[in-house]
Rosetta silent file (secondary structure, phi, psi, omega in degrees, C-alpha in Angstrom):
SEQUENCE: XXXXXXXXXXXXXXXXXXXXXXXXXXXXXXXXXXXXXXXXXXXXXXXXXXXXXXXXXXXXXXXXXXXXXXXXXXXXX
SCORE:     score description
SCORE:     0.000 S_00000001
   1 L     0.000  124.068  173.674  -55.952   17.997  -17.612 S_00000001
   2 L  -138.834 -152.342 -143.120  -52.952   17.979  -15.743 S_00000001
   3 L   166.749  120.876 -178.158  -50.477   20.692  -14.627 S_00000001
   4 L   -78.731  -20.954  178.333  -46.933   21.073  -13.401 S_00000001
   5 L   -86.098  153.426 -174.510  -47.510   23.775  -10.949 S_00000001
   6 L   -52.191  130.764 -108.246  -47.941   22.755   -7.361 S_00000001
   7 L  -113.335  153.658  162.627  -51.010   21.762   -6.635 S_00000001
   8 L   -67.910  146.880 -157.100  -52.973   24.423   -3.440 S_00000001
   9 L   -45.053  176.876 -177.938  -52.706   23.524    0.431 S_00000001
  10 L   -76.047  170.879  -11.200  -55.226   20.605    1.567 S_00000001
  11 L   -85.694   62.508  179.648  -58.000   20.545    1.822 S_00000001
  12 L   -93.101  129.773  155.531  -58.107   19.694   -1.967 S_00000001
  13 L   -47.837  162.829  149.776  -57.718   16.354   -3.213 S_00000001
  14 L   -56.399  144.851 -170.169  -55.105   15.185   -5.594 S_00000001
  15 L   -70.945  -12.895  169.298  -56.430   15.716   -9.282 S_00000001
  16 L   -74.587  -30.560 -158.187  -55.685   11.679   -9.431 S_00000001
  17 L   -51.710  146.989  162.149  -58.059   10.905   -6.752 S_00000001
  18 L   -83.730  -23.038  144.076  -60.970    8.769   -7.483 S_00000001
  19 L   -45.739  -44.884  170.607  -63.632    9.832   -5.694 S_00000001
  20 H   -67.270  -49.052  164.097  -62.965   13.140   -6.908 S_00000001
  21 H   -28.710  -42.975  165.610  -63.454   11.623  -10.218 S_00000001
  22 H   -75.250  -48.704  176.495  -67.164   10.163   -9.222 S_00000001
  23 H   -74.283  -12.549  173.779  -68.146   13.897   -8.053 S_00000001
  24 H   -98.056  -42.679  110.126  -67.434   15.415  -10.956 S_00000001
  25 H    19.754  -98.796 -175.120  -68.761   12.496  -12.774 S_00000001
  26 H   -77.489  -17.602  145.057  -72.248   12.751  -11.213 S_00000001
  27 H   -16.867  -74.265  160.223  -71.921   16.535  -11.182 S_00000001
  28 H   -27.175  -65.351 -156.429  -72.068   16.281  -15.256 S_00000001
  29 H   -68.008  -58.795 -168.857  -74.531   13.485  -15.100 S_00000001
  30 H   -51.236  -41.066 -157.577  -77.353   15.551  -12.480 S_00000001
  31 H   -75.382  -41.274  152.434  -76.881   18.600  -14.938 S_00000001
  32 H    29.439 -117.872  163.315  -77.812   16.250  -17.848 S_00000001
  33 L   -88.662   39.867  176.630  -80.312   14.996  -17.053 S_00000001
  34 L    81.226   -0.248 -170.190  -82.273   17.451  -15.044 S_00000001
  35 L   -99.767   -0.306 -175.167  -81.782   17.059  -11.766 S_00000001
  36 L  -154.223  145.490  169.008  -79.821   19.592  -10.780 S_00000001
  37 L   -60.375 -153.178  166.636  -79.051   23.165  -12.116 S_00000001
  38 L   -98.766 -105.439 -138.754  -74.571   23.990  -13.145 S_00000001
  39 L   -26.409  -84.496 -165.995  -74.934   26.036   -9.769 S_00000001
  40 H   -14.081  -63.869 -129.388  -76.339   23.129   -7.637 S_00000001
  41 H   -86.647  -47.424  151.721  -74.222   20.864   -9.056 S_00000001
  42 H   -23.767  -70.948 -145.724  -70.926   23.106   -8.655 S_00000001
  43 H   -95.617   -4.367  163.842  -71.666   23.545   -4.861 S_00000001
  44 H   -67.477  -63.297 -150.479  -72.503   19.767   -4.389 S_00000001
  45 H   -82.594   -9.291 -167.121  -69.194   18.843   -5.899 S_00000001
  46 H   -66.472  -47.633 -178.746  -67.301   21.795   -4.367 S_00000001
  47 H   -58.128  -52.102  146.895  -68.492   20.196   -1.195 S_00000001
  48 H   -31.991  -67.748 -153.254  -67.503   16.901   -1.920 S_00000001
  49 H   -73.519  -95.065 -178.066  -64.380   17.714   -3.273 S_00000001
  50 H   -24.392  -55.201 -165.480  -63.320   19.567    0.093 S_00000001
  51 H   -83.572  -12.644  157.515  -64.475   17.121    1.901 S_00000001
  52 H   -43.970  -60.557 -176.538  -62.237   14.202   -0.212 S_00000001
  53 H   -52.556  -67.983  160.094  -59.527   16.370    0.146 S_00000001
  54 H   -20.909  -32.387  171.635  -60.210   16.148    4.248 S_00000001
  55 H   -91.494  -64.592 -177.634  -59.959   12.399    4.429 S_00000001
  56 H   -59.002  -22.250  169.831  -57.235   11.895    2.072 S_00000001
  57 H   -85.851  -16.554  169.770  -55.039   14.647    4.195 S_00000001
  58 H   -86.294  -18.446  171.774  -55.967   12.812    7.520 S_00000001
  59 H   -75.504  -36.050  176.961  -55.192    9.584    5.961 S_00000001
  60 H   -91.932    7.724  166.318  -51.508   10.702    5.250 S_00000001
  61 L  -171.094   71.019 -159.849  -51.517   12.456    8.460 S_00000001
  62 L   -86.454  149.005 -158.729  -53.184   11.328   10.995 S_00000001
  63 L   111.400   -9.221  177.321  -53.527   13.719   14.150 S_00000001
  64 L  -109.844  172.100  161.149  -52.687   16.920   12.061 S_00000001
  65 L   -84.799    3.404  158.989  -55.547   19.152   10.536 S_00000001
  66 L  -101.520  172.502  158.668  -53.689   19.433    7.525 S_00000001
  67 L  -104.313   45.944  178.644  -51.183   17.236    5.417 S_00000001
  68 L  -122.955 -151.418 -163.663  -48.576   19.016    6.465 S_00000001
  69 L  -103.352   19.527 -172.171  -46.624   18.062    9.742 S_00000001
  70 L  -120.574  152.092 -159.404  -47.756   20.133   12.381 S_00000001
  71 L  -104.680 -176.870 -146.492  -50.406   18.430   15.088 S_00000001
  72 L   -69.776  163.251  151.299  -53.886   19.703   15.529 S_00000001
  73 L    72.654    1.285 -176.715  -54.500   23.142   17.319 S_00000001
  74 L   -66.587  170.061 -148.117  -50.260   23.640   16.617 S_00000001
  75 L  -127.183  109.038 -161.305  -49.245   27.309   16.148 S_00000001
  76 L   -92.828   19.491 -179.015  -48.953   27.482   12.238 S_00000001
  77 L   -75.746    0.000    0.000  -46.491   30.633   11.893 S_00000001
């Protein structure tokens, strides 16, 4: 699925990412097969996902808490 409007602030990954791709992936796959309820498996990947998003915005900018340009603890108004 993909989508022309701008995508919401970090920490989300990009809908390209690959990792995100594996949590959503084994999301599917736990509900499956049994190992996990849809809730579980939603708030596993939610978790995931956020935290994907976290890495991939410190990798393109590292020293802010965000991917945008402003450094950590900066006054974001």
């Amino acid at each position: 699925m993909t989508s022309d409007s701008p995508m919401p602030s970090p920490p989300f990954p990009s809908p390209d990412n690959g990792v995100l791709r594996v949590v959503v992936g084994n999301a599917i796959a736990s509900v499956r097969n049994g190992e996990a309820s849809v809730e579980e498996a939603i708030l596993h990947a939610a978790v995931l996902g956020w935290y994907e998003g976290h890495i991939q915005g410190e990798d393109a900018c590292p020293g802010c808490d965000f991917r945008g340009g402003l450094p950590k603890q900066g006054n974001r108004t």
